[in-house]
VEXVEX-756701 format. One line per 5 residues: number of its first residue (from 1); their letters; for each residue x, y, z of C-alpha. Coordinates in Angstrom, 1 decimal, padded with zeros to 4 digits. Layout:
N
NUM	a	X/Y/Z; ... .
REM end
This chain:
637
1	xxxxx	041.3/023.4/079.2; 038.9/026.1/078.4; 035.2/026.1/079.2; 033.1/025.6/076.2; 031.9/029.0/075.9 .
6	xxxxx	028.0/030.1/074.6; 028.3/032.0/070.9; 025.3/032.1/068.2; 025.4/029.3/065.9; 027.4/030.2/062.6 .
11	xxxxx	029.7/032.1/065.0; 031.8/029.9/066.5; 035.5/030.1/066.9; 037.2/027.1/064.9; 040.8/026.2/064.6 .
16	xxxxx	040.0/025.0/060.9; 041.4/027.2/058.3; 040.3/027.2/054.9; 044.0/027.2/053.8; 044.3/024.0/056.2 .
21	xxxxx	041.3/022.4/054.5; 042.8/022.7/051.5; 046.0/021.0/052.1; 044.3/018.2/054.5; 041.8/017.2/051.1 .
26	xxxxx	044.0/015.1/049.5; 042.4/013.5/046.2; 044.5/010.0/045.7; 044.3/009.2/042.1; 045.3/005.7/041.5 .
31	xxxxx	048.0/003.5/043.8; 050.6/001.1/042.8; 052.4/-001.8/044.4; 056.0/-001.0/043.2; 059.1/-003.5/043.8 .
36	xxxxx	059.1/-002.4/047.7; 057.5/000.6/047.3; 054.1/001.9/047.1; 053.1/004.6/044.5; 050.3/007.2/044.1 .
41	xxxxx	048.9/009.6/042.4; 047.8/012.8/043.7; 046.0/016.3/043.0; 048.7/018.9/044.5; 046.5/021.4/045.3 .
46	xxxxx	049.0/023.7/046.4; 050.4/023.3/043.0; 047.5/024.5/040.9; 045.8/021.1/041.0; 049.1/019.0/039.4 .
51	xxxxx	048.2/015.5/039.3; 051.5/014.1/040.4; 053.0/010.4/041.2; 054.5/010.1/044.6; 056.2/007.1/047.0 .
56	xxxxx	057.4/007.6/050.4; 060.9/006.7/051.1; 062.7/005.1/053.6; 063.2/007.8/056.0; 059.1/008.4/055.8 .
61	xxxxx	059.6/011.5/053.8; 056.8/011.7/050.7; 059.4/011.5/047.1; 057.5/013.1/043.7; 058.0/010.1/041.4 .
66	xxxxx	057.0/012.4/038.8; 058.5/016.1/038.7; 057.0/019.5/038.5; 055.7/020.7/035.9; 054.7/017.3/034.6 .
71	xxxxx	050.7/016.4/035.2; 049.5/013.1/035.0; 045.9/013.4/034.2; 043.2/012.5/031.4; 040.7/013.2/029.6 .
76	xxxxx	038.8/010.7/028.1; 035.2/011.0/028.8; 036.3/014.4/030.0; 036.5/012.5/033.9; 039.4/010.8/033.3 .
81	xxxxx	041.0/008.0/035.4; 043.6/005.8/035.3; 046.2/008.3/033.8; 049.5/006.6/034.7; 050.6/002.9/035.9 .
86	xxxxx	053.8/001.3/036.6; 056.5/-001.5/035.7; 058.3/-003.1/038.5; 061.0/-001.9/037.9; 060.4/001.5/038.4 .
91	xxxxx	059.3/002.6/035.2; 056.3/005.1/035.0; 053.9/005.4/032.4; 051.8/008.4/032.4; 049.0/010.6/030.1 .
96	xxxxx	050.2/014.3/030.3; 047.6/016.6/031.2; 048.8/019.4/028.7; 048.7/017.0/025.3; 047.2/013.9/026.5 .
101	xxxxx	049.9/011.7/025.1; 051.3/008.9/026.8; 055.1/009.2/028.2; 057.4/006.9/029.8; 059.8/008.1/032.3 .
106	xxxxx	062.5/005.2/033.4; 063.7/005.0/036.8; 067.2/007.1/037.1; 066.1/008.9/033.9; 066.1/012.8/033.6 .
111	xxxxx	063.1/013.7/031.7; 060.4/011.3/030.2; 060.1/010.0/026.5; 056.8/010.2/024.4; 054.9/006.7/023.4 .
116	xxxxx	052.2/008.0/021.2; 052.6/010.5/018.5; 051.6/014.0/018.4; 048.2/013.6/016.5; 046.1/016.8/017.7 .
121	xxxxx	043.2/016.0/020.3; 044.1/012.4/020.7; 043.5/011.3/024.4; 044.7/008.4/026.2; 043.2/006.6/029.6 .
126	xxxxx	042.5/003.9/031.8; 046.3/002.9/031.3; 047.1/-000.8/032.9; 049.9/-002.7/032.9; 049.3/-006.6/032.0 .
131	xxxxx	051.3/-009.4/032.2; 054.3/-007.1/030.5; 051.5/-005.2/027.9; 050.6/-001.7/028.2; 046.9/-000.8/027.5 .
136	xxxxx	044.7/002.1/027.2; 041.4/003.9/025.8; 042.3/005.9/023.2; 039.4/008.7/022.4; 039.9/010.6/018.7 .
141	xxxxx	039.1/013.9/018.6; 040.9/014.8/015.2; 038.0/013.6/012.9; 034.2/015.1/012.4; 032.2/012.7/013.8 .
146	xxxxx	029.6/013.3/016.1; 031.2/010.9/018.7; 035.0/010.4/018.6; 036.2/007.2/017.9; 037.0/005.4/020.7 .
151	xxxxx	039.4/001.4/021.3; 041.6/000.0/023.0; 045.4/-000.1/022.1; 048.6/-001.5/022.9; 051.6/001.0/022.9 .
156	xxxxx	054.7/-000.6/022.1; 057.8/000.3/025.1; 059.4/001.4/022.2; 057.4/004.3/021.1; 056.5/003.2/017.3 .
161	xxxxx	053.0/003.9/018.2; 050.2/002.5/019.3; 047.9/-000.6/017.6; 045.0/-000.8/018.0; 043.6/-004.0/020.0 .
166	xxxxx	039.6/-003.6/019.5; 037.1/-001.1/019.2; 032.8/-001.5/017.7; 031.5/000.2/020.4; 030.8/004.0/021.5 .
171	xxxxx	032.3/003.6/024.6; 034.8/001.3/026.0; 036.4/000.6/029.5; 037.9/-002.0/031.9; 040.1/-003.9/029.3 .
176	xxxxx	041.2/-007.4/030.3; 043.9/-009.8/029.4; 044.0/-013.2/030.0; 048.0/-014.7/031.7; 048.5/-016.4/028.6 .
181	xxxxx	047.6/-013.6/026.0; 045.0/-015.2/024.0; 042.1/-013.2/025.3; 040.7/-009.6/026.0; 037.9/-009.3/028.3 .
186	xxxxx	036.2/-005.6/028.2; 033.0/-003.4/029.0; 031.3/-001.9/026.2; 028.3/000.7/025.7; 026.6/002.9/023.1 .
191	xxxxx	024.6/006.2/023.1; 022.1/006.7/024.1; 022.5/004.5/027.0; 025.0/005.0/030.0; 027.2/002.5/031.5 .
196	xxxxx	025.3/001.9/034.6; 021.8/001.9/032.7; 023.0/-000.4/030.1; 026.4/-002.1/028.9; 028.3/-005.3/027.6 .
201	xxxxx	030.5/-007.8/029.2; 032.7/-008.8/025.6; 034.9/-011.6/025.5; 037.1/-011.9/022.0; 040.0/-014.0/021.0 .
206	xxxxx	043.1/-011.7/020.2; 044.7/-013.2/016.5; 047.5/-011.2/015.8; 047.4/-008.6/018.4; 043.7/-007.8/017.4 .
211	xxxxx	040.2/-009.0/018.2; 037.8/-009.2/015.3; 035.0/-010.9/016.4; 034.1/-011.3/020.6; 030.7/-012.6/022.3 .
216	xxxxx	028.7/-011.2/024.7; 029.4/-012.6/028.0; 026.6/-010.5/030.2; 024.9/-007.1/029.9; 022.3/-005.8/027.6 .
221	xxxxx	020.0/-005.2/029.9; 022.1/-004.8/032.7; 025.4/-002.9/033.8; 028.3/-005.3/033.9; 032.0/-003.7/035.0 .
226	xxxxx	035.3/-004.6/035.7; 036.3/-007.9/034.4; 039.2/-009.8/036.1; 040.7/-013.5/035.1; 040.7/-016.0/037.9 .
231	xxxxx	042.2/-018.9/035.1; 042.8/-019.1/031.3; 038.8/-019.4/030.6; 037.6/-017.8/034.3; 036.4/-014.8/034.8 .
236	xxxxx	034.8/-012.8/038.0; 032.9/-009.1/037.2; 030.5/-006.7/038.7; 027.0/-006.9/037.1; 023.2/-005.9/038.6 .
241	xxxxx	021.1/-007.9/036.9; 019.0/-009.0/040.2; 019.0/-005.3/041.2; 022.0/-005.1/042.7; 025.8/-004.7/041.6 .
246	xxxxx	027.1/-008.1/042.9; 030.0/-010.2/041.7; 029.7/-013.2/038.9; 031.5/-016.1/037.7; 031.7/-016.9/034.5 .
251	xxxxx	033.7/-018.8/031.8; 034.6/-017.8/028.3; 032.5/-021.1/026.9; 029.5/-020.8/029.8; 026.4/-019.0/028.7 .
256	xxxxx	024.6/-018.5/032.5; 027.3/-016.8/034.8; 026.9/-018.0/038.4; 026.7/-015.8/041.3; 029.6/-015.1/043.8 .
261	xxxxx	028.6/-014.4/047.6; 025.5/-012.3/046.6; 024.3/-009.9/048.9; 021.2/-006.6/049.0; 024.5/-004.2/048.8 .
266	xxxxx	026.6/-003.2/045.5; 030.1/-004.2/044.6; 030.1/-001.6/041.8; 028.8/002.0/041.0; 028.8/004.6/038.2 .
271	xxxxx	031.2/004.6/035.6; 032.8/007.9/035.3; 036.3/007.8/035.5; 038.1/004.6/034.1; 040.3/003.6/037.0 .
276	xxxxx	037.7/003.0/039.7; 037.9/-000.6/040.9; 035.8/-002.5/043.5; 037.1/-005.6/044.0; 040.7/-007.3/043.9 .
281	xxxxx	041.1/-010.9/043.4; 044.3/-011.7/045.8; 046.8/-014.6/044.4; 045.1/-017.3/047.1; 041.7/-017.1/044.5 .
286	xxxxx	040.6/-015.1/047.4; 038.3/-011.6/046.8; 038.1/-008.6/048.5; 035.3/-006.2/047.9; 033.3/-003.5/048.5 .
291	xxxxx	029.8/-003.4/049.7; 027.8/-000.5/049.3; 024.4/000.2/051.0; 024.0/003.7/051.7; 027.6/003.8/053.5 .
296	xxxxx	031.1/001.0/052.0; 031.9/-001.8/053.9; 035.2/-003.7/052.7; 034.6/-007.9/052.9; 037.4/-011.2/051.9 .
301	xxxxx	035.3/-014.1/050.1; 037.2/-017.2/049.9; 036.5/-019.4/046.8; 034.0/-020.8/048.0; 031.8/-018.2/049.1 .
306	xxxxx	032.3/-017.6/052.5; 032.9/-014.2/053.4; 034.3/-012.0/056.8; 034.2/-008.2/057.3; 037.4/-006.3/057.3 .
311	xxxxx	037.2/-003.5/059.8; 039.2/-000.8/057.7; 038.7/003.5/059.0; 037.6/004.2/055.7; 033.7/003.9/054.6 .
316	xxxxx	033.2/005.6/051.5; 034.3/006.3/047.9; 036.6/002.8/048.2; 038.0/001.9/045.3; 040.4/-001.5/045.8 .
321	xxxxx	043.5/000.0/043.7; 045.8/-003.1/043.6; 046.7/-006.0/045.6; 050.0/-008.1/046.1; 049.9/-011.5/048.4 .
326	xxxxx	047.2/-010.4/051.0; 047.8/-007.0/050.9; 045.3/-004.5/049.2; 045.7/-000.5/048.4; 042.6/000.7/049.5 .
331	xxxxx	041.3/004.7/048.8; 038.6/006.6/050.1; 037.7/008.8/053.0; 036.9/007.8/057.0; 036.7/010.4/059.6 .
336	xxxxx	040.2/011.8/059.1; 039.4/012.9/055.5; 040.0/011.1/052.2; 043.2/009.4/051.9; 045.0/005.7/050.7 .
341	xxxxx	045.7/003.0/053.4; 047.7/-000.3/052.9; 045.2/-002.8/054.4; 046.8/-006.8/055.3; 043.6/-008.9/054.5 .
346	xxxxx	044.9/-011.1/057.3; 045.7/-008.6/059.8; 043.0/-005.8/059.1; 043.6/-004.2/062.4; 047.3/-003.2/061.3 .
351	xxxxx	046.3/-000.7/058.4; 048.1/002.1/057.9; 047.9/004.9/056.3; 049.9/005.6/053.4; 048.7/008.9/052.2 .
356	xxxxx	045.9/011.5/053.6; 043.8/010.8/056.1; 044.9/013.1/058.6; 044.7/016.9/059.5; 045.7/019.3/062.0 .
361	xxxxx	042.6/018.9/064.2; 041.7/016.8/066.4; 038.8/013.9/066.2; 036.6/016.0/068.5; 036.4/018.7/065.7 .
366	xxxxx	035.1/016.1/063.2; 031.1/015.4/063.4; 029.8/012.4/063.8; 027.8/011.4/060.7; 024.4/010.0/061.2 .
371	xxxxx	022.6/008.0/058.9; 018.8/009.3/058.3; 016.2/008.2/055.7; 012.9/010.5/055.6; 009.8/011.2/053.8 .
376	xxxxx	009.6/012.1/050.6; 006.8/012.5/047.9; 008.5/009.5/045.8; 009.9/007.4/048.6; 011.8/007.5/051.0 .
381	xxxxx	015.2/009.8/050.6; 018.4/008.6/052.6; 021.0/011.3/053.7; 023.9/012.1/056.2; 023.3/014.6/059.1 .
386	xxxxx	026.8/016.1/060.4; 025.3/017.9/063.2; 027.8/021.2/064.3; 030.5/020.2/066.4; 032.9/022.3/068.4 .
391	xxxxx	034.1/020.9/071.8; 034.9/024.6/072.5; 031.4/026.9/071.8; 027.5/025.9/072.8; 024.8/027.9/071.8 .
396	xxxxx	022.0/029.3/073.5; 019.2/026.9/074.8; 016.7/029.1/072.7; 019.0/028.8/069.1; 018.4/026.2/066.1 .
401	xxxxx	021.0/026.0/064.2; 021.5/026.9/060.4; 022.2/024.0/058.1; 023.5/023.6/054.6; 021.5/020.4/052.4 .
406	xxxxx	024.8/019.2/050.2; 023.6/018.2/046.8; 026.5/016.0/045.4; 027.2/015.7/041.4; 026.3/013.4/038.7 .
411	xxxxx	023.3/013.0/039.1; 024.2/009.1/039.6; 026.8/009.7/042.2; 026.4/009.2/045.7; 027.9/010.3/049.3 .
416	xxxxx	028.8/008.0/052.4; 029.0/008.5/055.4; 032.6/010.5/056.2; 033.1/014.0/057.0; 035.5/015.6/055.0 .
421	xxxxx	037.3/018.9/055.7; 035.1/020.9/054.5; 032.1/019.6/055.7; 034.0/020.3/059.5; 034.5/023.8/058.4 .
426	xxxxx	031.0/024.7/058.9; 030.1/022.0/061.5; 033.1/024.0/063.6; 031.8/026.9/063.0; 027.8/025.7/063.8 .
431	xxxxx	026.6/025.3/060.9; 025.0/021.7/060.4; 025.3/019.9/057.0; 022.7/017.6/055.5; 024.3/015.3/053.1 .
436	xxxxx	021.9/014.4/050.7; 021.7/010.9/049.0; 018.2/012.2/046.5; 016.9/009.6/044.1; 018.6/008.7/041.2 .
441	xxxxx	021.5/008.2/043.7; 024.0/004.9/043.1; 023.9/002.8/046.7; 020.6/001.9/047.2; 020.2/-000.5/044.1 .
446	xxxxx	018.7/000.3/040.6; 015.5/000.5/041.5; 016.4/003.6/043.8; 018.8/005.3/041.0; 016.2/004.5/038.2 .
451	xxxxx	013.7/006.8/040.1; 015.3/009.6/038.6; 014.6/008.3/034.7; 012.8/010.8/032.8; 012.3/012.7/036.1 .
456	xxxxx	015.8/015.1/036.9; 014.7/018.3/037.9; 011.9/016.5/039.3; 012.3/014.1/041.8; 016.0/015.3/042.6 .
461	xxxxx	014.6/018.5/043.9; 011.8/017.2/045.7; 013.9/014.8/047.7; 015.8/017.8/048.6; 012.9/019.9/049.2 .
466	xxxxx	011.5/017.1/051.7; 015.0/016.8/053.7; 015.1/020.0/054.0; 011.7/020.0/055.4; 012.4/017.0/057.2 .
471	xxxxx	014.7/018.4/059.2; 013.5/021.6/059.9; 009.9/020.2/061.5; 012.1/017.9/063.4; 013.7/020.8/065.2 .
476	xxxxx	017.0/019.4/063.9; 017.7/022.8/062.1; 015.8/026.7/062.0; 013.9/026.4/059.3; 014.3/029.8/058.6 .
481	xxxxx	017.8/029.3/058.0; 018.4/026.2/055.5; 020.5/027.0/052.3; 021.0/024.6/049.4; 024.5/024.0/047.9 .
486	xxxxx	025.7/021.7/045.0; 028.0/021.5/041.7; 027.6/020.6/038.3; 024.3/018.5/038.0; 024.1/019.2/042.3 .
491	xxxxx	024.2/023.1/041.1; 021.5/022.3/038.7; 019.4/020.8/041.2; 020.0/023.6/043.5; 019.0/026.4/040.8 .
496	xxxxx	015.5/024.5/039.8; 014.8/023.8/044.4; 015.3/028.0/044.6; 013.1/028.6/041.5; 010.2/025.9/042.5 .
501	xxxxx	009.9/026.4/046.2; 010.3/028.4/048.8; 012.6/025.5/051.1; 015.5/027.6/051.2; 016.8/030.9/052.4 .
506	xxxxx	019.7/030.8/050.2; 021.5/028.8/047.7; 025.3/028.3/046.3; 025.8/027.1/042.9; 029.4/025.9/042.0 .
511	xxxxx	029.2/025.1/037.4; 025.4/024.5/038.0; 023.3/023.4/034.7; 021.0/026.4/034.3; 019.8/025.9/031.1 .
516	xxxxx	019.0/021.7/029.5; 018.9/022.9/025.9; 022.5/024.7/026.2; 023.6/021.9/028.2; 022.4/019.4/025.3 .
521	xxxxx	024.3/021.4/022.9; 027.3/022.6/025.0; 028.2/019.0/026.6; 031.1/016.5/025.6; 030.3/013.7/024.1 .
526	xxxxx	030.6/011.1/026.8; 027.1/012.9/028.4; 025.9/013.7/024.8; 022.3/011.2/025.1; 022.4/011.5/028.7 .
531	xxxxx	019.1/014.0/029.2; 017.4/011.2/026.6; 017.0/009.2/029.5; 017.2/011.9/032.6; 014.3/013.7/030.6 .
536	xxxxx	013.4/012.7/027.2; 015.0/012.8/023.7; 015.5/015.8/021.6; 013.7/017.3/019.7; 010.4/015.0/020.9 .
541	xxxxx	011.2/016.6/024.4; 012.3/020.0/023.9; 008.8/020.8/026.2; 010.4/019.5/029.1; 013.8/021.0/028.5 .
546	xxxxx	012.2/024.5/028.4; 009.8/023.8/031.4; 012.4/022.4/033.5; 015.0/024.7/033.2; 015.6/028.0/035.4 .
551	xxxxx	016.5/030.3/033.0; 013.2/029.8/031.5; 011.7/031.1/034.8; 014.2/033.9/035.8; 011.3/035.7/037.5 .
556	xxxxx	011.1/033.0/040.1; 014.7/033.3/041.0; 014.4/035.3/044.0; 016.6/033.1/046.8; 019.9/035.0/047.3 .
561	xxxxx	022.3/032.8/045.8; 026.4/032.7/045.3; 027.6/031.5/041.9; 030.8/029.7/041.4; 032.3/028.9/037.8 .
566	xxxxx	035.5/027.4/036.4; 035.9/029.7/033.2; 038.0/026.8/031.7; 035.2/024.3/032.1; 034.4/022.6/029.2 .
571	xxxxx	031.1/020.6/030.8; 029.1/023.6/032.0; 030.3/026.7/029.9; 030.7/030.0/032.0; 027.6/031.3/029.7 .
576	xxxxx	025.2/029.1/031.6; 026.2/030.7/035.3; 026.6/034.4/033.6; 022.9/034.2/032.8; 021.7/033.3/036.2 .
581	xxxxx	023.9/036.2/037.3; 022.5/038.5/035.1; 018.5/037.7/035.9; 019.2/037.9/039.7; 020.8/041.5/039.1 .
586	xxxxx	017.4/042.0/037.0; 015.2/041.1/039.6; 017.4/042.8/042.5; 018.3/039.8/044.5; 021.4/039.9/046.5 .
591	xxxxx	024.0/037.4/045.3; 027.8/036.9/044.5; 029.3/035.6/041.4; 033.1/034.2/041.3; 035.0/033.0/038.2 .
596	xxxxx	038.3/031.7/038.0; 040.8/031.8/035.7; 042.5/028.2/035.4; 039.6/025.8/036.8; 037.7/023.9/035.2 .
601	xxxxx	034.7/021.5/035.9; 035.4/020.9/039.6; 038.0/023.4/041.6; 041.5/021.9/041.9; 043.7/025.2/042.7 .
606	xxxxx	044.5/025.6/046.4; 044.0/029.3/046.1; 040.0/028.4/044.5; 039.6/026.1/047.0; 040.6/028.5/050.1 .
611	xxxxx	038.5/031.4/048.3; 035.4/029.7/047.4; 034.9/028.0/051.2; 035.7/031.3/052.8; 033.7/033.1/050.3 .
616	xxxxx	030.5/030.5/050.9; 030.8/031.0/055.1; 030.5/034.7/054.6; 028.0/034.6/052.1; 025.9/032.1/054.5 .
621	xxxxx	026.9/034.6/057.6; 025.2/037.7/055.6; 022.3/035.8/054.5; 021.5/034.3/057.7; 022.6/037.0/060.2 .
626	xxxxx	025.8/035.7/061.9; 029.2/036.7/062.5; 031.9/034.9/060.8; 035.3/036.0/062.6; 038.7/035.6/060.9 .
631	xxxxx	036.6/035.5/057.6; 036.2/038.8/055.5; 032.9/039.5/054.4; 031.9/039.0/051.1; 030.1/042.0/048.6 .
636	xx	027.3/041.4/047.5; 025.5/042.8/044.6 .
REM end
């Protein structure tokens, strides 16, 4: 083997390829017991971003279910989830990306057959399969109203359209049916609230294929998800009423749920895409669950309470996909990258992965992740150091290295503790990451994401500010040399740390908000009251939109930065990014600004993916003064 040899930090050789990143990321959407088989759905990014359905076959070789060009993706809520489900006998059922309707394509069939008519922007999600029933959100985007109408249907196998099941709310999610039919168990919201600030537990009686008239089985003041039935008038949910998202038991008749195995960690998170779940109730009456506090744990709780840790590789992003006997479909991401494993509650040890999870490296180019919580103005702000890692390069004794602060999405999101691909791009290369966890982050409890309320742009980038500080006065990383990087609401928070303080050397924006008052305007509807309670309603607030906001202090941008943007996204319009552009070009500060055709709000495209991450190491190398071999520089303006 070769000696390590000494190299500046940032300059490192690495075997990690951005094209090899790319095709090691895989983003599992949605799994599926199926007769002997086990389905999944997947973001091909090598493909242009096609969600397809795969299985793997006998021989070990990975099938597509679902052919080319087909695209099983939705977009309700404009996130999406649970775009396609299964019968067991091979039948798919799936929302096309291009017209959102539903299709069904039989096993041994040639091309699939429509369920729902075409109707204009009528979108379909959260598809589920129950006891022989097919169910979705419908979301109506043919008539004038302010917010779509949105329910929950039925679609006959048939294809004589869909009927509609129950709707009286803004939002709906997580529908339910009892085993013997005569019940719907769903989570329901309205504007201006979210689902994780406040939602409803409804329970209704279904008379005729419809519910008319339901009660309110827990929420209001709390966040209630994911209803499952444990017995004809038995249910088991997710709700934080205490603080933290922890299961319940309740029946249809019982006013005061009861709690089940309560713990200071969540069995829950933020709403955004409809197919998320975090627990499974096996056929024993057993439960098995994730437990969130700061990084997932997976646990089994029998019926009556007691509970044992599973040892699974995965420890973040888990969602519990679907269970059969004691075996679970478990996604998420572990130090091999994101992935789907097929976990034996009784046998934990034997996991295996299904999909994912693996890459062309070996574990030594992965960094260990390591937990930190530091100072901050508002608290204390937990994060993920990924210090750089090469078993081949060392730096000189009298080097710090750079780092990158990550600023993840949302702003209620979170980040655990797993090193993806392209966190070990730059770790290879010796460029440290800090992952950052700001307030307002899910993981921590309500109290921790509620810090953000009435405060984004606020206490988001002072969290970051501190780590970033944090870590530079604890000779972790040069000081000199931190940059800030984030998309969507993360690119927000990125643009407001550049203009506010002087924490970073540089700054990469990928869709950032740039401007609240465009982005109040611009948005979808499913984020349309979301700034009332981030910052204040409109037009009482319309102080702190302007204050807050970059654009309205383009003078202050003067932190090279490089600008990402989908120019198909639909969340964060290309306007907002072309403005930023054009006030650094005003104010002569050196910066980059890439648009691509095709993408939308978060890059799918294998080509995107390999440009921007080649395109963000050399911007980082010319900022910061290193070398980035194999990777061509990138102009700046």
């Amino acid at each position: 083997m070769t000696s390590p040899a000494s190299a500046p930090y940032g300059s490192w050789i690495s075997p990690l390829t951005a094209a090899e990143v790319s095709a090691s990321s895989a983003r599992i959407e949605g799994a599926r017991f199926v007769g002997d088989d086990v389905w999944w759905g997947e973001s091909i990014a090598e493909e242009a971003g096609r969600s397809g359905v795969r299985r793997r076959d006998a021989s070990g070789a990975v099938v597509d279910v679902l052919p080319a060009p087909w695209s099983a993706r939705s977009r309700v809520h404009e996130y999406g989830g649970g775009s396609w489900t299964a019968h067991e006998d091979g039948t798919l059922f799936f929302v096309e990306k291009g017209d959102q309707r539903v299709w069904r394509l039989s096993a041994g069939a040639g091309d699939p057959t429509p369920l729902t008519p075409e109707a204009g922007d009528v979108r379909y999600g959260g598809l589920t399969l129950q006891h022989g029933r097919l169910l979705a959100v419908r979301e109506d985007h043919t008539t004038t109203d302010r917010v779509p109408p949105r329910d929950v249907v039925e679609i006959a196998a048939d294809g004589s359209g869909p009927q509609s099941v129950v709707a009286g709310s803004d939002f709906v999610a997580h529908p339910a049916l009892s085993a013997d039919g005569t019940h719907l168990a769903w989570i329901a919201w309205d504007h201006p609230h979210m689902a994780w600030d406040s939602a409803e537990l409804r329970v209704g009686r279904l008379e005729g294929g419809r519910v008319d008239s339901w009660r309110t089985l827990a929420g209001g003041g709390s966040s209630p998800l994911q209803p499952e039935w444990t017995g004809e008038d038995e249910l088991v949910f997710a709700d934080d009423p205490t603080g933290r998202w922890n299961l319940w038991r309740a029946r249809v008749t019982d006013d005061t749920p009861s709690p089940v195995a309560p713990a200071d960690a969540d069995t829950g998170g933020p709403l955004w895409a409809l197919g998320t779940r975090w627990f499974a109730v096996l056929e024993d009456g057993r439960i098995v669950a994730v437990r969130t506090n700061g990084a997932d744990t997976l646990v089994a709780i029998t019926p009556a309470g007691d509970e044992r840790a599973l040892l699974v590789d995965p420890v973040t992003n888990l969602s519990l996909e679907d269970a059969r006997g004691s075996r679970v479909l478990l996604s998420g991401a572990g130090a091999r990258g994101a992935g789907l494993w097929l976990v034996d509650v009784d046998r934990p040890a034997e996991s295996r992965v299904i999909a994912g999870a693996t890459s062309p490296w070996g574990d030594e180019w992965m960094p260990l992740p390591r937990a930190v919580t530091l100072p901050g103005p508002h608290g204390p702000v937990h994060a993920f150091d990924y210090p750089p890692t090469n078993p081949g390069a060392f730096a000189p004794e009298d080097q710090l290295p750079p780092y990158v602060v990550f600023v993840h999405g949302g702003p209620t999101s979170h980040v655990g503790g797993a090193a993806s691909g392209k966190i070990a791009y730059l770790t290879s290369r010796g460029i440290g990451v800090l992952d950052v966890n700001y307030g307002g982050s899910t993981g921590y409890g309500r109290a921790y994401r509620e810090r953000l309320l009435g405060q984004w742009g606020v206490v988001d980038v002072d969290d970051v500010v501190a780590a970033a500080r944090g870590i530079g006065r604890a000779g972790t990383a040069d000081p000199a040399r931190i940059a800030v990087a984030g998309g969507s609401a993360g690119g927000w928070t990125v643009l407001c740390a550049v203009t506010n303080s002087d924490a970073f050397g540089a700054g990469i924006s990928r869709y950032g908000v740039a401007d609240l008052r465009r982005l109040a305007e611009d948005t979808h509807d499913f984020e349309a009251r979301y700034l009332d309670g981030m910052v204040g309603p409109l037009p009482e607030s319309e102080a702190l939109y302007i204050e807050r906001s970059p654009l309205s202090h383009l003078d202050r941008l003067r932190t090279p930065l490089l600008i990402e943007q989908g120019l198909d996204d639909l969340v964060v319009p290309p306007s907002q990014s072309e403005a930023v552009r054009d006030a650094l070009a005003a104010n002569g500060v050196a910066h980059a600004y890439l648009a691509f055709e095709g993408e939308g709000h978060g890059f799918r495209g294998a080509d995107t993916i390999v440009r921007t991450l080649e395109a963000e190491l050399a911007f980082l190398g010319q900022i910061f003064g290193f070398e980035t071999p194999g990777v061509p520089a990138l102009p700046l303006e």
